[in-house]
N, CA, C and O atoms as CSV, one atom per row, in Angstrom:
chain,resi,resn,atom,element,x,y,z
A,1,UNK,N,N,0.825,-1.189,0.000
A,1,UNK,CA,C,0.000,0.000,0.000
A,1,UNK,C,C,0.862,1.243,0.000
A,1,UNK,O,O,0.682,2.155,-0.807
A,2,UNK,N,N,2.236,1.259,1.353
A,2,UNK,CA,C,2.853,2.365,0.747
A,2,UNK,C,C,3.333,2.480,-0.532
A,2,UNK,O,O,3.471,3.612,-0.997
A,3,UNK,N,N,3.603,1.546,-1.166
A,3,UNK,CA,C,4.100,1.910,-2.360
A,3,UNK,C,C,2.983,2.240,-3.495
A,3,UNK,O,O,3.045,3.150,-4.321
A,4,UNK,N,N,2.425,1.724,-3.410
A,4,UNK,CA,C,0.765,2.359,-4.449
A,4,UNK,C,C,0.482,3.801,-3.737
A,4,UNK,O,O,-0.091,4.584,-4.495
A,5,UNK,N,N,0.672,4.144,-2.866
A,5,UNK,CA,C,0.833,5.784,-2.413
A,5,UNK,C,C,1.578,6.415,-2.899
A,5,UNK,O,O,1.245,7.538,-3.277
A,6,UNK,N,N,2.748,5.994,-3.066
A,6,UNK,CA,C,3.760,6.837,-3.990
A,6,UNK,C,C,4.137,6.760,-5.129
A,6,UNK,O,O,4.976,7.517,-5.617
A,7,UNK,N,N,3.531,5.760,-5.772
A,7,UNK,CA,C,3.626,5.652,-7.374
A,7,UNK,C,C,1.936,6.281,-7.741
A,7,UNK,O,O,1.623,6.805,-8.810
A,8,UNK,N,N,1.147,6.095,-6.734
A,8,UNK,CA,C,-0.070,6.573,-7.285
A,8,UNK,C,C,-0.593,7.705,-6.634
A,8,UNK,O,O,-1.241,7.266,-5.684
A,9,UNK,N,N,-0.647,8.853,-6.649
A,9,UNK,CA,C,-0.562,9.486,-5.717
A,9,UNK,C,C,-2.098,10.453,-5.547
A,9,UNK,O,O,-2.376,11.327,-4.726
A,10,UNK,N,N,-2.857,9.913,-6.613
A,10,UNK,CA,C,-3.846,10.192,-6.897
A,10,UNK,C,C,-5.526,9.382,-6.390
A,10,UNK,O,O,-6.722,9.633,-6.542
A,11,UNK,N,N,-4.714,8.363,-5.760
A,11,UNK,CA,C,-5.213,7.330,-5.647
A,11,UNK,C,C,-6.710,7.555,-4.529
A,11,UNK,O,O,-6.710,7.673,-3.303
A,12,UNK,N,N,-7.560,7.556,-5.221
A,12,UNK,CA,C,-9.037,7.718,-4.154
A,12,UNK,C,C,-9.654,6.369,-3.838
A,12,UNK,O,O,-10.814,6.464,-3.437
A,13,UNK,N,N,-9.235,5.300,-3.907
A,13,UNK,CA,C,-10.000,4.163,-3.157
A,13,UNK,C,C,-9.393,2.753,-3.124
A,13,UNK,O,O,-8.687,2.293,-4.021
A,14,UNK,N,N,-9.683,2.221,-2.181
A,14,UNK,CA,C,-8.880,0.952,-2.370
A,14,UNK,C,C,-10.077,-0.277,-2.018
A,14,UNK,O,O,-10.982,-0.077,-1.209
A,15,UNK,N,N,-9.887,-1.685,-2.844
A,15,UNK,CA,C,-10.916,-2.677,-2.698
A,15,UNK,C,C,-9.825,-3.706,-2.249
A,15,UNK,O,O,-8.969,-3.801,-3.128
A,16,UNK,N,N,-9.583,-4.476,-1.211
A,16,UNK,CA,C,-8.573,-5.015,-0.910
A,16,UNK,C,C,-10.019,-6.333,-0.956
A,16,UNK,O,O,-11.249,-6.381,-0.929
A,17,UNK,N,N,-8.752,-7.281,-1.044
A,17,UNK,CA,C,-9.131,-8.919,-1.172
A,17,UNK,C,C,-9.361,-9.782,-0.172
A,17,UNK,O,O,-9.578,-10.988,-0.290
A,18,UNK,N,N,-9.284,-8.796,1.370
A,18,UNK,CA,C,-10.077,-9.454,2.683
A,18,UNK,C,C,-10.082,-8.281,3.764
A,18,UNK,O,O,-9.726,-7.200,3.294
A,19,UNK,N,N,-10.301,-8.279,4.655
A,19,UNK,CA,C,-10.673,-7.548,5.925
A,19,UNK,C,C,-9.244,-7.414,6.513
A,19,UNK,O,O,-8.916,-6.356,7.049
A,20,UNK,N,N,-8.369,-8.480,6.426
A,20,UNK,CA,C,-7.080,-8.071,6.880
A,20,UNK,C,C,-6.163,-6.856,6.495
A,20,UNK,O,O,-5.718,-5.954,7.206
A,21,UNK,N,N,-5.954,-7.210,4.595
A,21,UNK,CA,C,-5.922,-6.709,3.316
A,21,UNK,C,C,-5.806,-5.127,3.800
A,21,UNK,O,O,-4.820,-4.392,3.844
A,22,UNK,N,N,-7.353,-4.859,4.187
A,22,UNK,CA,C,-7.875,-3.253,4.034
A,22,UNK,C,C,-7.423,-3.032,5.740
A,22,UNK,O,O,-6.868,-1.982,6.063
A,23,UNK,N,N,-7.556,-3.528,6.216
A,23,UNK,CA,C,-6.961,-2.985,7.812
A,23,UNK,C,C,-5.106,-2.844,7.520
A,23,UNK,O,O,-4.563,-2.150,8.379
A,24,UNK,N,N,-4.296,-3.330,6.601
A,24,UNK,CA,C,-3.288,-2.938,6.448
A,24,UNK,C,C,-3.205,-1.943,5.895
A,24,UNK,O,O,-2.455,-1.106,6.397
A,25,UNK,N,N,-3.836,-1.642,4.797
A,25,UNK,CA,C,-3.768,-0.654,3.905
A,25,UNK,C,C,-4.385,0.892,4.888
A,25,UNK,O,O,-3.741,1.938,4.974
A,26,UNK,N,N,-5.753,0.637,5.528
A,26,UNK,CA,C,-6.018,1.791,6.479
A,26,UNK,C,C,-4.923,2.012,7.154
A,26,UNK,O,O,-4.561,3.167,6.930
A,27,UNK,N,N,-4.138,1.411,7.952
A,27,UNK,CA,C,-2.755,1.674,8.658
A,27,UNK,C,C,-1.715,2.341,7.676
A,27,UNK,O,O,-0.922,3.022,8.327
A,28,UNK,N,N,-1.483,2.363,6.439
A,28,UNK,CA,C,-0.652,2.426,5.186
A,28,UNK,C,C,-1.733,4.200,5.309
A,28,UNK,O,O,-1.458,5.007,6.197
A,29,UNK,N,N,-2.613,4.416,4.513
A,29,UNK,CA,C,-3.313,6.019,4.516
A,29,UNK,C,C,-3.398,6.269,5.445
A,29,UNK,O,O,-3.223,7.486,5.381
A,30,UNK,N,N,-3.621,5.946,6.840
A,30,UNK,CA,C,-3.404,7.181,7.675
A,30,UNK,C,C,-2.058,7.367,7.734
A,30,UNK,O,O,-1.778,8.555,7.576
A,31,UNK,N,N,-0.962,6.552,7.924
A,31,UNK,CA,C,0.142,7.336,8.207
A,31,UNK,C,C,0.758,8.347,7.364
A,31,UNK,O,O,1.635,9.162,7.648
A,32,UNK,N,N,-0.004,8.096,6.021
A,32,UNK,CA,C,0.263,8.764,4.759
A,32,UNK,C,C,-0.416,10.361,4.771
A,32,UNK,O,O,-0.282,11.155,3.840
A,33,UNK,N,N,-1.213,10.648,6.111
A,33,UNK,CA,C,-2.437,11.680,6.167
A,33,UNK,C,C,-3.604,11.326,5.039
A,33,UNK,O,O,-4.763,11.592,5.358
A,34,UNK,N,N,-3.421,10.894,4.081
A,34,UNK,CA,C,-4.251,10.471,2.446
A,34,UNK,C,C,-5.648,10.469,3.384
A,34,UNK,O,O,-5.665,9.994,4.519
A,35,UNK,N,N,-6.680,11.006,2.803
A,35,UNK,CA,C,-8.055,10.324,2.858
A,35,UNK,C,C,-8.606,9.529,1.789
A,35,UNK,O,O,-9.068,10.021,0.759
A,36,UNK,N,N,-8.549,8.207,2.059
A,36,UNK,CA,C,-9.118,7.411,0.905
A,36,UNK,C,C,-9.963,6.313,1.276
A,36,UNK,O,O,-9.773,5.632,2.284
A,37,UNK,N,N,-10.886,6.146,0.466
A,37,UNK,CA,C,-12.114,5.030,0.762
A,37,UNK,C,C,-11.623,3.987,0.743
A,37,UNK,O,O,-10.830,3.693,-0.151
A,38,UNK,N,N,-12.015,2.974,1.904
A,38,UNK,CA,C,-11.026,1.723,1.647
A,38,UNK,C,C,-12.321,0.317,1.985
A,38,UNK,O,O,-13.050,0.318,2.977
A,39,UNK,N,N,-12.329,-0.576,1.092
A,39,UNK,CA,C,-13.287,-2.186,1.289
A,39,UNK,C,C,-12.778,-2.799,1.689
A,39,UNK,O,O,-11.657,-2.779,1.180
A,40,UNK,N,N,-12.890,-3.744,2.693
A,40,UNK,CA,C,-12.529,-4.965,2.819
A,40,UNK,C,C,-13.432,-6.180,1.992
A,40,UNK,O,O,-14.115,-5.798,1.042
A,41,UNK,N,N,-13.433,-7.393,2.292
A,41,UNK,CA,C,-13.847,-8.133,2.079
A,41,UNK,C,C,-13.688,-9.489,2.713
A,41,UNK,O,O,-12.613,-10.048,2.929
A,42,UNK,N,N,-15.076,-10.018,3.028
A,42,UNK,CA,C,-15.174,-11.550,3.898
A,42,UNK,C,C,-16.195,-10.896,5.202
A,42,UNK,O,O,-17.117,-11.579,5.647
A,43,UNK,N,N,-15.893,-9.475,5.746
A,43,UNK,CA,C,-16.717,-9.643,6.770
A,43,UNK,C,C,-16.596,-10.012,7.813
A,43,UNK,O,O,-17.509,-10.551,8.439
A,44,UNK,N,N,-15.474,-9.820,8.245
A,44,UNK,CA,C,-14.992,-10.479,9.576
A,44,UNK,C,C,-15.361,-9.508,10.844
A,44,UNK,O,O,-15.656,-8.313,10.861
A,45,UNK,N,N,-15.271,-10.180,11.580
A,45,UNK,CA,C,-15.074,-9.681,12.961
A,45,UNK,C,C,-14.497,-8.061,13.010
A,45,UNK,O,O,-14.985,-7.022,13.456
A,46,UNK,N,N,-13.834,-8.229,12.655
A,46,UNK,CA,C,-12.400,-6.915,12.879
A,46,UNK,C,C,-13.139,-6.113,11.776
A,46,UNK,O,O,-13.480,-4.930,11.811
A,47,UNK,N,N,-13.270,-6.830,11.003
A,47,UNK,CA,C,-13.598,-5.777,9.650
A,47,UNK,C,C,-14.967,-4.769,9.656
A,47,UNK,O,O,-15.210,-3.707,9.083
A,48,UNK,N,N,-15.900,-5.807,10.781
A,48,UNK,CA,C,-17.342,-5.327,10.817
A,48,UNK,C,C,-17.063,-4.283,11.679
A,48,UNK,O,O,-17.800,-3.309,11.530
A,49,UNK,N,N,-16.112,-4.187,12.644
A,49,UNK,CA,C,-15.579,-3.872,14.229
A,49,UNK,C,C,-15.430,-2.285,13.315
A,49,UNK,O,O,-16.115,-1.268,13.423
A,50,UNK,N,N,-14.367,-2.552,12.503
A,50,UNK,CA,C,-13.569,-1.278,11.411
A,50,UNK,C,C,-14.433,-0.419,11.095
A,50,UNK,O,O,-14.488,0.758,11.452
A,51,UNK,N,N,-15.618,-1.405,9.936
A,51,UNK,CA,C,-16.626,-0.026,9.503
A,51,UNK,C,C,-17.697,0.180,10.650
A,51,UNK,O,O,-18.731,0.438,10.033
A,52,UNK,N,N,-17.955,0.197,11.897
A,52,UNK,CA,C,-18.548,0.717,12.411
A,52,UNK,C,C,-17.825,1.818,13.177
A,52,UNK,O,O,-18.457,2.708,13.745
A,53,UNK,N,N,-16.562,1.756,13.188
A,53,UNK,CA,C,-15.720,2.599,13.600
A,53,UNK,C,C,-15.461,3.608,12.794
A,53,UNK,O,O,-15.027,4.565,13.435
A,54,UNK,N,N,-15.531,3.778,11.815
A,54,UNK,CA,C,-15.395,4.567,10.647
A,54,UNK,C,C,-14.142,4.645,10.161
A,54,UNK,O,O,-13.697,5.619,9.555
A,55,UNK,N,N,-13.137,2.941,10.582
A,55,UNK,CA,C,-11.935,3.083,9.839
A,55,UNK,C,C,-11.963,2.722,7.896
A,55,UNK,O,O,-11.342,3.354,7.042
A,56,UNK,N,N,-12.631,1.863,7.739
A,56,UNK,CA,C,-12.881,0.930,6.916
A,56,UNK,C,C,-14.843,1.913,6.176
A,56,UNK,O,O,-15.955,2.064,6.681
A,57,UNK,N,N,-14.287,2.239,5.007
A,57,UNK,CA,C,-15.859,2.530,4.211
A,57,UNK,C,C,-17.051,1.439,4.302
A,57,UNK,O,O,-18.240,1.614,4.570
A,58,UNK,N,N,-16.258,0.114,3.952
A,58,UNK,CA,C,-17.229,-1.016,4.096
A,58,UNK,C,C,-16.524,-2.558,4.236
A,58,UNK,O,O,-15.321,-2.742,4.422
A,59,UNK,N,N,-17.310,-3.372,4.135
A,59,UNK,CA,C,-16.746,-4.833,3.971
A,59,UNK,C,C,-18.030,-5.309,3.246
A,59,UNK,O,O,-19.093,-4.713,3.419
A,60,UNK,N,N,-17.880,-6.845,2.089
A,60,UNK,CA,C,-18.583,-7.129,1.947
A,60,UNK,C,C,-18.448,-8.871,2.633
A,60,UNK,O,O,-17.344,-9.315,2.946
A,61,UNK,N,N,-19.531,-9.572,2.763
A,61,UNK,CA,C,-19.748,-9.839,3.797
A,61,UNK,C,C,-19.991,-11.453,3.166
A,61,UNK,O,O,-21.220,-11.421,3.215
A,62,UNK,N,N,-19.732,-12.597,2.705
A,62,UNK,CA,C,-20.093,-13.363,2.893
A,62,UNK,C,C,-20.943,-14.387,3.594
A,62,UNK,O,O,-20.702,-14.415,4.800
A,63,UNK,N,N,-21.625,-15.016,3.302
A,63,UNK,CA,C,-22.456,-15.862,3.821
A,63,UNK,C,C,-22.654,-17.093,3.794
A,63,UNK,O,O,-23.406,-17.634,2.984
A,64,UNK,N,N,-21.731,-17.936,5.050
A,64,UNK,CA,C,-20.830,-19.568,4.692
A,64,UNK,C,C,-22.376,-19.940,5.362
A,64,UNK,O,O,-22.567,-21.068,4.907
A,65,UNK,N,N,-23.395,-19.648,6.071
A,65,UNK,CA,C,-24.304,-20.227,6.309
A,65,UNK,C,C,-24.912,-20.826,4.936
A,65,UNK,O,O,-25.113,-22.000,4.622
A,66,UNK,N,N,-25.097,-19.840,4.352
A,66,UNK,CA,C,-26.019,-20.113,2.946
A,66,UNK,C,C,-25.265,-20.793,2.033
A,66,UNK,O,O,-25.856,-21.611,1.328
A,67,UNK,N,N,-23.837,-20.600,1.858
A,67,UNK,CA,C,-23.083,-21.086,0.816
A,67,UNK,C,C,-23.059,-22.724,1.318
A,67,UNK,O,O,-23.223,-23.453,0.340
A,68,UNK,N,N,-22.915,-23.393,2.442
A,68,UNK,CA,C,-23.049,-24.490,3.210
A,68,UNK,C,C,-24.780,-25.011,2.982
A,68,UNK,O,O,-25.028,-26.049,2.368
A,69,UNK,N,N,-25.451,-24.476,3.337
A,69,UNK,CA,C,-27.466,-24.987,2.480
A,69,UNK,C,C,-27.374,-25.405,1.467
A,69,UNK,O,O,-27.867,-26.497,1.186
A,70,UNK,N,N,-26.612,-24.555,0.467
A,70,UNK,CA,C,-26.651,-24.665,-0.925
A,70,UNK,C,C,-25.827,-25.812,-1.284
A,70,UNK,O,O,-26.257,-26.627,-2.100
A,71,UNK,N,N,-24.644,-25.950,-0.728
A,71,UNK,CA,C,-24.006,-27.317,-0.888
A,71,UNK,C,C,-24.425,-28.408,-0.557
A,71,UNK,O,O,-24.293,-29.361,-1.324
A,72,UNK,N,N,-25.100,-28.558,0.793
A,72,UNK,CA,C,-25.915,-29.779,1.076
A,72,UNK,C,C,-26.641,-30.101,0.097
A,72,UNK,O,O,-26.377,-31.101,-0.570
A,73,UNK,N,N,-27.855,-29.185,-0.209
A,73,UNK,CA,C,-28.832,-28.961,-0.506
A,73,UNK,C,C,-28.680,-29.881,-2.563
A,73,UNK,O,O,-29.480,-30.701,-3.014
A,74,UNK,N,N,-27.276,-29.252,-3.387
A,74,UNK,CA,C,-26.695,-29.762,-4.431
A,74,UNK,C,C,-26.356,-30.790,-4.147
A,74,UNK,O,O,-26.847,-31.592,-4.941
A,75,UNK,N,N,-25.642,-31.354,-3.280
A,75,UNK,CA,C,-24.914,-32.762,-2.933
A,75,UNK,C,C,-26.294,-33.543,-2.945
A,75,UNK,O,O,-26.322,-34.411,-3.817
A,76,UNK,N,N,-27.545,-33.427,-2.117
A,76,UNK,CA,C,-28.573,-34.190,-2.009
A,76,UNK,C,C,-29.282,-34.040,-3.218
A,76,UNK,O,O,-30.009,-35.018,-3.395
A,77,UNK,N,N,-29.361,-33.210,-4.115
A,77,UNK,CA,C,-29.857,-33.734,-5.440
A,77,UNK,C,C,-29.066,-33.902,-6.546
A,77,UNK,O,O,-29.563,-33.927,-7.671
A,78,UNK,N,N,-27.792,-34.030,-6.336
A,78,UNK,CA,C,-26.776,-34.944,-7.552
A,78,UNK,C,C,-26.834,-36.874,-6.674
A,78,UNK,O,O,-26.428,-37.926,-7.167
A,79,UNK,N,N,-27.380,-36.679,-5.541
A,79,UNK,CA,C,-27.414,-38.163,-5.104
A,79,UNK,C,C,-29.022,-38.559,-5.445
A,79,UNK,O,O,-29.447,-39.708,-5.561
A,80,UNK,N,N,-29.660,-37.548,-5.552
A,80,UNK,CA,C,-31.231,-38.081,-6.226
A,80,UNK,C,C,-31.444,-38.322,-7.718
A,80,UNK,O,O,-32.401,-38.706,-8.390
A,81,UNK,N,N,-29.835,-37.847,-8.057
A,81,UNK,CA,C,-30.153,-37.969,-9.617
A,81,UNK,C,C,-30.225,-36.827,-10.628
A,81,UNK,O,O,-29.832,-36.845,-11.794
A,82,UNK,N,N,-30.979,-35.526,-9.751
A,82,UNK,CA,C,-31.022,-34.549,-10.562
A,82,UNK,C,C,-29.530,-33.304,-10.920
A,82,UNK,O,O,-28.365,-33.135,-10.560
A,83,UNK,N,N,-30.574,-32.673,-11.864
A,83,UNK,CA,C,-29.009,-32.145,-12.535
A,83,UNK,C,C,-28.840,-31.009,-11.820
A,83,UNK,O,O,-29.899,-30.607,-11.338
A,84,UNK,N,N,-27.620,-30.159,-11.508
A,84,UNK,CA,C,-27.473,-28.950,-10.517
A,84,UNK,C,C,-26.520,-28.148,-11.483
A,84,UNK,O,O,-25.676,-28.660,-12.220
A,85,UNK,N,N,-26.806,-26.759,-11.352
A,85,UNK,CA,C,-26.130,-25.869,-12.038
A,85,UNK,C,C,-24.363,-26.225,-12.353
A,85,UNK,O,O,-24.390,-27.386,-12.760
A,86,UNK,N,N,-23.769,-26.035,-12.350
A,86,UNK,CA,C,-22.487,-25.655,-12.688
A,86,UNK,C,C,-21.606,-24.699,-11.810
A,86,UNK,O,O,-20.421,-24.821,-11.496
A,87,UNK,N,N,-22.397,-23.836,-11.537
A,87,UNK,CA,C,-22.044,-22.815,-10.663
A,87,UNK,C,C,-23.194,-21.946,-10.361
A,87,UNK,O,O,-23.863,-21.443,-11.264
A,88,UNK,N,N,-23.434,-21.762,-9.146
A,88,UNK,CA,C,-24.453,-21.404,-7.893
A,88,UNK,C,C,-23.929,-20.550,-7.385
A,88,UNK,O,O,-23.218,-20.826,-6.419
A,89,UNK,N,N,-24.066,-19.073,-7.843
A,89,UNK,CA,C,-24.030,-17.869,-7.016
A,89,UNK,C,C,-24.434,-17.689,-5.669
A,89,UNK,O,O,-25.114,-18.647,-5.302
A,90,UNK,N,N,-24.303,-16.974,-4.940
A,90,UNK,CA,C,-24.166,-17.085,-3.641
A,90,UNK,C,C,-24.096,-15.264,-3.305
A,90,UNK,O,O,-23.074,-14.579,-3.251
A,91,UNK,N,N,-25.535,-14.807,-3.116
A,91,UNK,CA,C,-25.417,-13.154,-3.150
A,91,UNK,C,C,-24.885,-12.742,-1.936
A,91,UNK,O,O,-25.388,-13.007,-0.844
A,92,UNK,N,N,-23.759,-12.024,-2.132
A,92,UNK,CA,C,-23.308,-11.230,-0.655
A,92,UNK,C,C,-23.549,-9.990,-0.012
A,92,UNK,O,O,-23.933,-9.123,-0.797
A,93,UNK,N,N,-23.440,-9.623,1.205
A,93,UNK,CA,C,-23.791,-8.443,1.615
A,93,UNK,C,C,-22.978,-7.200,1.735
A,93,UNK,O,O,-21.786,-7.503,1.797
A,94,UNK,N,N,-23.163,-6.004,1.787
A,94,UNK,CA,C,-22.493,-5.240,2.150
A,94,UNK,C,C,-22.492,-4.314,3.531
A,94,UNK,O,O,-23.348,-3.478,3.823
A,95,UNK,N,N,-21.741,-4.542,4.026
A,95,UNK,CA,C,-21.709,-4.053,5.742
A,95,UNK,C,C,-20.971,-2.627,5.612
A,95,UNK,O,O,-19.791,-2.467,5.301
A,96,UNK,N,N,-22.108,-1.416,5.979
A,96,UNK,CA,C,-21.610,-0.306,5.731
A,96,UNK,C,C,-21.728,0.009,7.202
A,96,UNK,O,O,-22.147,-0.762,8.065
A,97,UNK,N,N,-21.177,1.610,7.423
A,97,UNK,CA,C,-21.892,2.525,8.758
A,97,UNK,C,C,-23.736,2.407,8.614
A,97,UNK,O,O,-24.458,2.969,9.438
């Protein structure tokens, strides 16, 4: 992240690839003074903790409850025989302030 600060210096937002991800990078812009919008992603603990704190803009939020239904749920009808998508989206949330 520091270095995308100083090669990019223009830089207004960051979408990092988990909740950890963007809690490094928030540590990376503030020390930088930068104000920049920053995502996590997965939804964790810390991350939910973050955007209610107003470190973190948002997280989006997975849902292993549902993604786990849906797998049972496929496993028990490829054992009944029937046919199941290919790939089964799984809509996620977004955890703002």
């Amino acid at each position: 992240m520091e270095n995308l600060l100083s090669s990019q210096p223009k830089t207004q937002a960051v979408f990092a690839q988990n909740d950890e991800m963007a809690l490094g990078a928030f540590r990376a812009v503030q020390a930088s003074g930068k104000d920049i919008f920053i995502v996590g992603f997965d939804g964790t603990d810390d991350g939910i903790a973050a955007v209610k704190r107003g470190l973190l803009g948002a997280t989006i939020a997975q849902q292993p409850g549902l993604i786990g239904e849906i797998g049972v749920q496929s496993a028990v009808d490829v054992l009944a025989g029937k046919s199941v998508a290919e790939n089964v989206p799984v809509p996620l949330m977004m955890v703002v302030k």
